[in-house]
N, C-alpha and C positions, 0 to 999 in steps of 0.2 A: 537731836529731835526733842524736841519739848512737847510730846505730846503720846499718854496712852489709854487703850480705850481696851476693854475687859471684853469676852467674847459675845455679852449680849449687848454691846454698843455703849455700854453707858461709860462717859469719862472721868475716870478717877483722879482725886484731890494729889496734886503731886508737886512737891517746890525740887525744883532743880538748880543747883548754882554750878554752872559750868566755867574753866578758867585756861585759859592756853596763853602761852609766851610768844609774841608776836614781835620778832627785832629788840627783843629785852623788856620788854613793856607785857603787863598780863592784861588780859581782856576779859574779864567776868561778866556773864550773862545770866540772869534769874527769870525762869521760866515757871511761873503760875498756872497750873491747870485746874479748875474748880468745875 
């Protein structure tokens, strides 16, 4: 998930770079929240 929000709703600044091995091959994803 690329995505969180703090208990009075408002969405917090968060970079994520998530990476998984797929058949030998890595797949990185960058998930910007502002």
């Amino acid at each position: 998930m690329c995505a969180s929000k703090t208990l009075s709703g408002t969405v917090t600044s968060i970079y994520v770079i998530t990476c998984k091995t797929t058949s030998g091959r890595w797949l990185c994803t960058i998930c910007v929240i502002i």
